[in-house]
N, C-alpha and C positions, 0 to 999 in steps of 0.2 A: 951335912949329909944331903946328899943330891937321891929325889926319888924321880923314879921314870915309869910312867904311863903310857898304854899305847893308845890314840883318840881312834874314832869309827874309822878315819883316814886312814889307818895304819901307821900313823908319822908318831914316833914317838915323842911324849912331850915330858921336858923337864923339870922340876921344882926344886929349884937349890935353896939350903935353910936359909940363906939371906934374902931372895926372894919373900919364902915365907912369914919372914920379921916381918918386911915391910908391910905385907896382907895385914896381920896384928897387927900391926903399929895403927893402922888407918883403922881397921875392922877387930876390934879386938873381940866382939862376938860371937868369929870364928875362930878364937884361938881353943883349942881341944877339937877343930874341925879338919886337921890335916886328912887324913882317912875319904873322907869325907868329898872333900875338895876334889882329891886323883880319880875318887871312887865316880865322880861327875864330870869329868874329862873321859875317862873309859867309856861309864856305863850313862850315859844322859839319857834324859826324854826326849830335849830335844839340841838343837844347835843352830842358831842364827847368826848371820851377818852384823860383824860390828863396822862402825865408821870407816875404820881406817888398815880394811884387811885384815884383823882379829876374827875370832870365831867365839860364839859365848854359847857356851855347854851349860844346858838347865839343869833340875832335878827336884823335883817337892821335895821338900823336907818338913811338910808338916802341913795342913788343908793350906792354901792357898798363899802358903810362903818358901819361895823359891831360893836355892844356893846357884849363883852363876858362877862360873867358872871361866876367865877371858883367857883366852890364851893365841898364840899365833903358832901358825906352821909353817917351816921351812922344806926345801926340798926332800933333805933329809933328817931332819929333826924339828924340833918347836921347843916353846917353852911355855912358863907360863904367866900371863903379868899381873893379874887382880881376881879377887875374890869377894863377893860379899852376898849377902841375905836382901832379897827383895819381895814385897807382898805387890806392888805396882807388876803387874804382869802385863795390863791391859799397857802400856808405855813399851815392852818388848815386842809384843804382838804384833808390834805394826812394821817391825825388820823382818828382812826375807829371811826367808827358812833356808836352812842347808839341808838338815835331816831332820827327821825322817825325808824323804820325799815324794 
């Protein structure tokens, strides 16, 4: 089952269930974290610059442990490639911001 999100961008982004195995399979921390994940594509705190043209959508999820969310976006659509649980915030902080701005 393929679920779609729409990011701040307007560009909708994708999460196909084999996508989200492989998140599990790496991250199995987040597995009962689907909800969760889109809900941090949609609705973030915030959005920074990843390396390689990706965008990583934050969210607390608990005092000072954050759920990223990587995803990319196309013209007309994105998808989404990784997920996982970080307390190291002060290591994100130091990429540009998108949003807010």
């Amino acid at each position: 089952m393929t679920r779609v999100v729409t990011s701040k961008n307007g560009v909708p982004i994708r999460l196909t269930s084999e996508r989200w195995a492989h998140i599990v399979e790496e991250h199995c921390e987040l597995a009962g974290m689907r909800e969760e994940v889109l809900e941090t594509v949609r609705d973030p705190v915030q959005i920074l610059f990843g390396d390689y043209g990706e965008l990583l959508a934050l969210r607390e999820v608990e005092p000072n442990k954050f759920l990223v969310a990587v995803y990319r976006e196309l013209e007309t659509d994105g998808f989404l490639i990784r997920a996982f649980l970080t307390r190291r915030i002060a290591a994100l902080s130091r990429r540009s911001q998108v949003w807010p701005r």
